[in-house]
Each structure stands twice: as C-alpha cells, then as structure tokens.
Backbone bond lengths (Angstrom), bond angles and torsions (degrees), N, CA, C in turn:
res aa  C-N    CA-C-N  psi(-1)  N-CA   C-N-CA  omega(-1)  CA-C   N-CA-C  phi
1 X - - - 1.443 - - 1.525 109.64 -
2 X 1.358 128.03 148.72 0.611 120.18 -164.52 1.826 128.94 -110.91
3 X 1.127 137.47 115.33 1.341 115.32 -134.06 1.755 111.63 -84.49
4 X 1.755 108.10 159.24 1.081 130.49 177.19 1.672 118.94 -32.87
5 X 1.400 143.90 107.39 1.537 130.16 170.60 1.493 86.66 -75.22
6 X 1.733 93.04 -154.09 1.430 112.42 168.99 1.506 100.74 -111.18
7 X 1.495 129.59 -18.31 0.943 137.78 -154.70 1.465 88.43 -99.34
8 X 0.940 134.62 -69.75 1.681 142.70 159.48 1.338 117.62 1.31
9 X 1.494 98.34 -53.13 1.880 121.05 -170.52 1.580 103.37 -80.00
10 X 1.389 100.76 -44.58 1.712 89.41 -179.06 1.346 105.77 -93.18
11 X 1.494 138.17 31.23 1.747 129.97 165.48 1.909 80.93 -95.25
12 X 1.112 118.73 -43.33 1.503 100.26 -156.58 1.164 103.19 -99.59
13 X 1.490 146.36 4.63 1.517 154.23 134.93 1.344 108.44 -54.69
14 X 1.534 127.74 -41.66 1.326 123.54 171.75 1.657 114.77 -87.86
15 X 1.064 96.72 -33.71 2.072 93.86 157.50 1.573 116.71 -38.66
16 X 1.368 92.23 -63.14 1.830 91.33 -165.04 1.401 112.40 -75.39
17 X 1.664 126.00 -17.56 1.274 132.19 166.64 1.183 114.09 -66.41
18 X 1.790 138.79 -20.91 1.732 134.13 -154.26 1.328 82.71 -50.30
19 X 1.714 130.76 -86.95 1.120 108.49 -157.18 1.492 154.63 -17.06
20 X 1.379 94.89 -42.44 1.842 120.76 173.83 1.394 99.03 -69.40
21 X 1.884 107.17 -59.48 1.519 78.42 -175.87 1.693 139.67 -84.26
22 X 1.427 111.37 7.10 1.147 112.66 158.79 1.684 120.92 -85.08
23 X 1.235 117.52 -23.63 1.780 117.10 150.38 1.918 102.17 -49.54
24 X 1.091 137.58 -48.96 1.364 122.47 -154.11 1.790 89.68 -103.41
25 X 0.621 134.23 1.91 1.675 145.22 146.64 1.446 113.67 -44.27
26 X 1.442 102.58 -74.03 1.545 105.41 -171.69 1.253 98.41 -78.29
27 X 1.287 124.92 -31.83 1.971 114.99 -165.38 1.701 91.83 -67.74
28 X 1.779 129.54 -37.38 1.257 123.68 176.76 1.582 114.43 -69.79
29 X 1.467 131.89 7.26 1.275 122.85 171.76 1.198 105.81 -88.74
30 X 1.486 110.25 -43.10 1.339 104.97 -168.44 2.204 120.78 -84.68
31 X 1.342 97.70 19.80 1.614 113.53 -173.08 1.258 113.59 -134.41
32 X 1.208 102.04 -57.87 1.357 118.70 -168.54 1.945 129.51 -146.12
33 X 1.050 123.96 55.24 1.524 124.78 -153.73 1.304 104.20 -44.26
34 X 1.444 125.18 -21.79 1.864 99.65 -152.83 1.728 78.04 -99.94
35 X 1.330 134.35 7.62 1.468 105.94 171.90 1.602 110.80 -74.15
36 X 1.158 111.55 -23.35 1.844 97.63 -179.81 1.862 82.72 -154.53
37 X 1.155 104.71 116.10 1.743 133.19 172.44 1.387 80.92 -90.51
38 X 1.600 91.52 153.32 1.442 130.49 171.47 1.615 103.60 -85.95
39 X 1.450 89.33 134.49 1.422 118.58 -164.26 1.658 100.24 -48.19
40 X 1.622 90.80 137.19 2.193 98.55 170.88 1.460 108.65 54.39
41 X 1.985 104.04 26.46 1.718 100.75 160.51 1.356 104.67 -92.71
42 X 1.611 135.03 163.33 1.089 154.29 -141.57 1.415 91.43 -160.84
43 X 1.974 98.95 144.56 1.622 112.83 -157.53 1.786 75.21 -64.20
44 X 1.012 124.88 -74.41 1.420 109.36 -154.65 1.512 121.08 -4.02
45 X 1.605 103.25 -60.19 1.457 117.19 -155.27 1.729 112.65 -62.03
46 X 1.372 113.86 153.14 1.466 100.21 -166.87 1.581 115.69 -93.18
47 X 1.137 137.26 108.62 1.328 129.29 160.90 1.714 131.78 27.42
48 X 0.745 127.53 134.35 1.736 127.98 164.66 1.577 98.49 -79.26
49 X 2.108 125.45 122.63 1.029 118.77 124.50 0.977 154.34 -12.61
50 X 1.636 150.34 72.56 1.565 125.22 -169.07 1.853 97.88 -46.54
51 X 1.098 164.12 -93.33 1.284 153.99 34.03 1.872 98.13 -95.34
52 X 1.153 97.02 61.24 1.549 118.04 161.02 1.508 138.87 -138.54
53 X 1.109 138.03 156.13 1.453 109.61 167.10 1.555 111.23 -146.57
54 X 1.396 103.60 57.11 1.552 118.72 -175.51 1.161 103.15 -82.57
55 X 1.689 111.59 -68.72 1.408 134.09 173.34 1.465 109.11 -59.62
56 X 1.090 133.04 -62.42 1.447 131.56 177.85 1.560 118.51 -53.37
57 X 1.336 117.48 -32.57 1.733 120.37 174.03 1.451 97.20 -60.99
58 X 1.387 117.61 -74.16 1.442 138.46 160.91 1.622 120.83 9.90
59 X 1.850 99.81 -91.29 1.336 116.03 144.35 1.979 121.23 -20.94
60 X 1.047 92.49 -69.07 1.702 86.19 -155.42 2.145 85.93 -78.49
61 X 0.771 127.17 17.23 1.567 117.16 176.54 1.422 90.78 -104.48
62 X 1.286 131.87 -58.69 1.393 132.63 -145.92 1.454 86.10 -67.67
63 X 1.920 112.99 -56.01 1.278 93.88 -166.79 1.818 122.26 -90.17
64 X 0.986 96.63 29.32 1.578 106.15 158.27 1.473 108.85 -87.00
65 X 1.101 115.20 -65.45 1.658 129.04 -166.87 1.940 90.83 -50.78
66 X 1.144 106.26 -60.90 1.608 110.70 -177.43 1.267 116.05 -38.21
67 X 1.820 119.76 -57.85 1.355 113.83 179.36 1.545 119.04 -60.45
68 X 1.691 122.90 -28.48 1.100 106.37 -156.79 1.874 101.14 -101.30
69 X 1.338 94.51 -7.10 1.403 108.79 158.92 1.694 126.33 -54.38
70 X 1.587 91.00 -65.50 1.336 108.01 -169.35 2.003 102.92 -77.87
71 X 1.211 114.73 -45.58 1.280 118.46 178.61 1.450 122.13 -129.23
72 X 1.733 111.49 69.47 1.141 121.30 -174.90 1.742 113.20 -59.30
73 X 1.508 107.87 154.76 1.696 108.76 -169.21 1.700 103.48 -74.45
74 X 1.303 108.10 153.92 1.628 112.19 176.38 1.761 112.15 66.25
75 X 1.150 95.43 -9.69 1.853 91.15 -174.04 1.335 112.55 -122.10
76 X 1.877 111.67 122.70 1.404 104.42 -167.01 1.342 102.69 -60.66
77 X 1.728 127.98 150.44 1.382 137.15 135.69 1.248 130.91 -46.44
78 X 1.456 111.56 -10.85 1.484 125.37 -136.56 1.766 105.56 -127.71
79 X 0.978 126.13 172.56 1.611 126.84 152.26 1.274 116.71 -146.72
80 X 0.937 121.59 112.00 1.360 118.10 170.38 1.879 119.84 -76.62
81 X 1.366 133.12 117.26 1.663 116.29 -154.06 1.763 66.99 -145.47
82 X 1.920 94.83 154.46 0.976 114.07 145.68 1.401 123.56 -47.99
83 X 1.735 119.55 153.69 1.052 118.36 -175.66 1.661 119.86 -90.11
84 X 1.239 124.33 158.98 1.079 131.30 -157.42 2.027 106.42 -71.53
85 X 1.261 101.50 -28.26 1.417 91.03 161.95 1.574 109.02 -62.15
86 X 0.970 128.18 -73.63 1.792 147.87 -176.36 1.175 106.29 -9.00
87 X 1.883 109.17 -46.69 1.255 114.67 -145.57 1.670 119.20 -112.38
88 X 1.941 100.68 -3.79 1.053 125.47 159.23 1.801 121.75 -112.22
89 X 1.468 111.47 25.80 0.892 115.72 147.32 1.202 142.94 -98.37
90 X 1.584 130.29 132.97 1.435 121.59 -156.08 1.433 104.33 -79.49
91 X 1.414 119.11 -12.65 1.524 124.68 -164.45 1.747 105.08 -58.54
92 X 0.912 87.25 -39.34 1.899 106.65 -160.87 1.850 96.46 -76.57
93 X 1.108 79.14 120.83 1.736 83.20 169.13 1.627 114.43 -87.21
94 X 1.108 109.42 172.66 1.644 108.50 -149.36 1.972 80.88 -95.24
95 X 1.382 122.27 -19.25 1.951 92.45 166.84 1.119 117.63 -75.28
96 X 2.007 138.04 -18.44 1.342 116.98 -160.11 1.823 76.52 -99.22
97 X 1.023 129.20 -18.77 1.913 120.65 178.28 1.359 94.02 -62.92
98 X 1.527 144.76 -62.11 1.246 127.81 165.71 1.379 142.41 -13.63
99 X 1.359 93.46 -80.30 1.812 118.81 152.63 0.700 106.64 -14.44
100 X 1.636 132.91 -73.11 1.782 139.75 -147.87 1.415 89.00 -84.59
101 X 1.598 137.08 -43.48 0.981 117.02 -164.87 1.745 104.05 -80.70
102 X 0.636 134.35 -48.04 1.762 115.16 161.17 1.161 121.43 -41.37
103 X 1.122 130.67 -45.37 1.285 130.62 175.47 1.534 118.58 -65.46
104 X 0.870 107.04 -29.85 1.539 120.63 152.99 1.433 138.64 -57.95
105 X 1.611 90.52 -41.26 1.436 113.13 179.87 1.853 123.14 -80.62
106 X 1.831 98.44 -37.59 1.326 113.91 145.06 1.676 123.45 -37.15
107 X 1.215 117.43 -71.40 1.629 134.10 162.75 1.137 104.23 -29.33
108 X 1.158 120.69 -62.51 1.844 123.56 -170.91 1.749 101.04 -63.39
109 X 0.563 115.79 -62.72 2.190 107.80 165.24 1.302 122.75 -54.14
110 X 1.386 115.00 -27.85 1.560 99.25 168.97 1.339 110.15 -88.47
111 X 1.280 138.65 -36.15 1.445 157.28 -174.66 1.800 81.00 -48.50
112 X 1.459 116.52 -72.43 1.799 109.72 -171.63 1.008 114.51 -50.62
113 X 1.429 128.39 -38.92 1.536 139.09 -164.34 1.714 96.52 -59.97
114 X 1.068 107.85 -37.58 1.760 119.40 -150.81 1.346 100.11 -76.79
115 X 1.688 113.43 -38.61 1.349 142.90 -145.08 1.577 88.20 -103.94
116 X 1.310 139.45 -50.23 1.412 125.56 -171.29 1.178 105.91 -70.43
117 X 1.217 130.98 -28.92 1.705 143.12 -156.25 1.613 93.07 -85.64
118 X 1.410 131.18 -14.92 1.362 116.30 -174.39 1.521 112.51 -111.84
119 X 1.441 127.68 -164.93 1.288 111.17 -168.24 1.408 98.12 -109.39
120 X 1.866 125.46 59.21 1.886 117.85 179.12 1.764 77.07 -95.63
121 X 0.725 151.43 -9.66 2.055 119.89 -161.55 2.056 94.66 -85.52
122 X 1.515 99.55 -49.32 1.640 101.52 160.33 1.567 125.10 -47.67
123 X 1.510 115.00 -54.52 1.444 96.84 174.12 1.402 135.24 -94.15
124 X 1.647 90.94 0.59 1.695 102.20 156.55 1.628 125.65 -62.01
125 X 1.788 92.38 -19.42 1.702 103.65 -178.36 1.207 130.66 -74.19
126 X 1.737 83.25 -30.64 1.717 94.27 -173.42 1.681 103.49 -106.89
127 X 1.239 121.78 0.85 1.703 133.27 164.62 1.506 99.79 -70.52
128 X 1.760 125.70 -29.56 1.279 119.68 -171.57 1.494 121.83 -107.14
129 X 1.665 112.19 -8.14 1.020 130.84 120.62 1.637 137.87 -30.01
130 X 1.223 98.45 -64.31 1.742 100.68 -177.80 1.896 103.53 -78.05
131 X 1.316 114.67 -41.41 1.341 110.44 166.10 1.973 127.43 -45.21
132 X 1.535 93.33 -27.88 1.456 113.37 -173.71 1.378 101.36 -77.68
133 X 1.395 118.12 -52.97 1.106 130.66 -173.46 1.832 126.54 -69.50
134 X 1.641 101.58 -57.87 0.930 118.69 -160.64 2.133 111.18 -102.06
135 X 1.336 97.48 -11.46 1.042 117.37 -171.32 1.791 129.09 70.41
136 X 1.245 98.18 3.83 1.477 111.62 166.81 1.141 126.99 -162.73
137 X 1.660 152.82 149.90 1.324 160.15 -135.42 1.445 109.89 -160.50
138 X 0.920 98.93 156.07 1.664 103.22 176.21 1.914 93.88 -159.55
139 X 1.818 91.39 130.81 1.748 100.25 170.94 1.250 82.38 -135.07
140 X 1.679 101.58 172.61 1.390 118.13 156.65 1.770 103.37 -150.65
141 X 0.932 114.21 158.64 1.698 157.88 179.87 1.144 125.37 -68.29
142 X 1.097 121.57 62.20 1.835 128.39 -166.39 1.576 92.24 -71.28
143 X 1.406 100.66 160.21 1.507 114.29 -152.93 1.828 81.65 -90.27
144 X 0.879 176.53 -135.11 1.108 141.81 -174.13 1.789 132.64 40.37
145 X 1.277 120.21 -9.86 1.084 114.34 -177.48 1.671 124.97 68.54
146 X 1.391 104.54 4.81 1.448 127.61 -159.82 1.968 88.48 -84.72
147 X 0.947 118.47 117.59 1.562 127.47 160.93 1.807 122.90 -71.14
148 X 1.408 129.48 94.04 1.322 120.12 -178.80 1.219 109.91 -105.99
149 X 1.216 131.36 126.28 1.703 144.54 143.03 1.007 125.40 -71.99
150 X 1.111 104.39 131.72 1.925 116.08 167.13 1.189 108.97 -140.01
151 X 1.857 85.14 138.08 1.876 109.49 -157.50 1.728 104.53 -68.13
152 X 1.026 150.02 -177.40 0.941 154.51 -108.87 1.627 106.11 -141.43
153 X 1.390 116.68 -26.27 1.510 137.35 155.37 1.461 102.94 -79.44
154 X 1.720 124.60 1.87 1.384 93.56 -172.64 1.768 106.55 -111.33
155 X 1.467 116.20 15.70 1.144 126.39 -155.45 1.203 110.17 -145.06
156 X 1.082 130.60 157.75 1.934 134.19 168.75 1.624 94.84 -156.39
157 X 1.489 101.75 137.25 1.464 141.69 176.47 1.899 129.13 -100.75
158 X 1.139 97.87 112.55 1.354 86.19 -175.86 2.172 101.24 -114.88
159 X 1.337 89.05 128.78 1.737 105.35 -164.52 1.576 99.93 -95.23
160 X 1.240 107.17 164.02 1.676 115.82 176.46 1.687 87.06 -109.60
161 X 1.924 103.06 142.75 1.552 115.51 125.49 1.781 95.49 28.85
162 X 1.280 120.46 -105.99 1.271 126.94 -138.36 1.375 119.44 -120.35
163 X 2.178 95.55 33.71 1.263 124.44 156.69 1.195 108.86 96.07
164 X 1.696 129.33 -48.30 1.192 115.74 167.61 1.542 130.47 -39.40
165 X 1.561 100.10 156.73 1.907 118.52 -159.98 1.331 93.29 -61.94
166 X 1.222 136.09 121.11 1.909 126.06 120.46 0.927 121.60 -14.20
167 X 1.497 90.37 -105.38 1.533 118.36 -178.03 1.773 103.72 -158.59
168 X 1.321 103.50 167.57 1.443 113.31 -167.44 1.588 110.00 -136.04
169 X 1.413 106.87 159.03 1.586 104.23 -175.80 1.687 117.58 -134.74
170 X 1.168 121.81 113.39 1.545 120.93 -157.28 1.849 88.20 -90.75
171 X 1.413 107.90 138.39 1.303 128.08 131.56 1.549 128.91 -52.10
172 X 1.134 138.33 63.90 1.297 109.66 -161.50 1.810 105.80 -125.82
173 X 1.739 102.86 111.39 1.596 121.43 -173.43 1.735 104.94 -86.26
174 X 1.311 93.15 109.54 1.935 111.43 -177.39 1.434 92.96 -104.28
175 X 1.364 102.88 150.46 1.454 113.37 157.53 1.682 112.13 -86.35
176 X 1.385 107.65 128.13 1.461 118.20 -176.57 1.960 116.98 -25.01
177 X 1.520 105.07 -41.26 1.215 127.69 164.72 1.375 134.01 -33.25
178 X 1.232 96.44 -48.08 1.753 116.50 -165.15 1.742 92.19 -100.95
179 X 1.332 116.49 12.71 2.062 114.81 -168.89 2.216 80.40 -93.52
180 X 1.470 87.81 133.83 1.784 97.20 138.70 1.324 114.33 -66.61
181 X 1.427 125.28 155.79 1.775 121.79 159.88 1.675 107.41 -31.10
182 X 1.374 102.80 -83.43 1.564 113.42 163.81 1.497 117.11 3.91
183 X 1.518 115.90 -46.44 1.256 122.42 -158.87 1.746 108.09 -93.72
184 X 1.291 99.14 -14.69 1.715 98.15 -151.99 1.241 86.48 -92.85
C-alpha cells in the first residue's frame, strides 16, 4: 500500500468537496468573485463581473459593519487579565495583583500597536468576506504579527463527530524564490 502524503490527502479531501466548492463559486460570482476564482485562473486573467450590485453592496456593508464591530480601530478586542488562579489566591497581595495587572495592561497596547501597524484589519476583511461567502475561513498568525488568509479552494478540513477541528491541509503555491534550501 502505498503511503499517505499531505498532498495525497488534500487531492481526495478536495475531490469529495468539488461539489461545495463549485456551490460557493457561483454564490462568489454573484458577491464577490475573487473569494473563490474559477478553477486554473491565473492573476493575469480578469475577474467575472457580477453585472449587479445587490449581493456585492450587501457583502461589502455587512462586512464593513462586522470589522469595525468586531475589531474596532485603536481599541483592544482583547484583554489581557491576570489569571484566575492569581486572582483567587490569598497569597498574593492585592499590590503585586496590581503590578501584573498593569503590566498586563501595558502588553495589551503594545500587542495593538504591533497589530495595527501590520496588514490583519485587511485580511480580517477578506477572512469576513470568505466566511460571508463561502461559509468558512481559515488565517493564521505569523510570529511576526503578520496576518495570512487562505481562500477557501486553498485548504481542506477534516472535523470530528461533534464538529471540532482534526486537522487541516493548506495548499500553499510559493515562488521557488521565496523557498529556504529546507523548503525546496
């Protein structure tokens, strides 16, 4: 027998999905085209028209209102708090519980500072986009603070029973250029 790649796993994870993704194909012509391009298009090639803008007004309102909803500018999303042991322990006197919580609270402003300066509010846009569209997204978090998306043709998911993630498998097309040795 012959054994499992990764590349292997996602031809026949994306086999049994074509259907879905040609359903989120056409629902992306008529909203949004660049969330799921037609198969073996190339940046060159030019876009599909909706020649509408029901769905596309739609789209870019909801997910406007959403980002500035969900991740308004200048204001953390986030909290950083002592932890719940810390803070139900009697040991700790309530100045070094202070401390940590400033020091914490410091962290939580530079963490945004780091985070506005990079490009996540853009691929949070188009993560809420493909969620709009496609009904699911996947980013991840380069140690850098760097925000990456991948479109929805570029990935396959395998779920447990009671929905929780497995594991997942990225498509991901580099130019030979941008490879470490390691990579090639």
């Amino acid at each position: 027998m012959k054994p499992k790649t990764l590349a292997s796993e996602f031809e026949a994870m994306n086999a049994a999905r074509e259907p879905r993704l040609d359903h989120v194909r056409k629902m992306a012509l008529l909203a949004c085209p660049s969330v799921a391009p037609e198969e073996n298009r190339t940046s060159n090639d030019e876009l599909e028209n909706p020649w509408q803008n029901m769905g596309t007004s739609g789209m870019e309102n909801l997910t406007g209102r959403s980002l500035l909803s969900l991740f308004p500018p200048g204001i953390a999303w986030y909290r950083f708090r002592p932890s719940a042991l810390m803070r139900s322990d009697p040991g700790i006197s309530p100045e070094v519980y202070a401390a940590v919580a400033g020091l914490l609270s410091a962290r939580e402003i530079v963490t945004l500072d780091k985070l506005e300066s990079t490009n996540y509010r853009l691929a949070k846009r188009t993560a809420l986009e493909d969620l709009l569209v496609a009904g699911a997204s996947l980013c991840h978090f380069n140690d850098d603070y760097k925000l990456r998306r991948f479109r929805y043709d570029q990935w396959v998911a395998k779920r447990g029973s009671d929905g929780s993630l497995l594991w997942y498998v990225i498509q991901d097309k580099k130019d030979v250029a941008e490879m470490t040795e390691s990579q090639r």
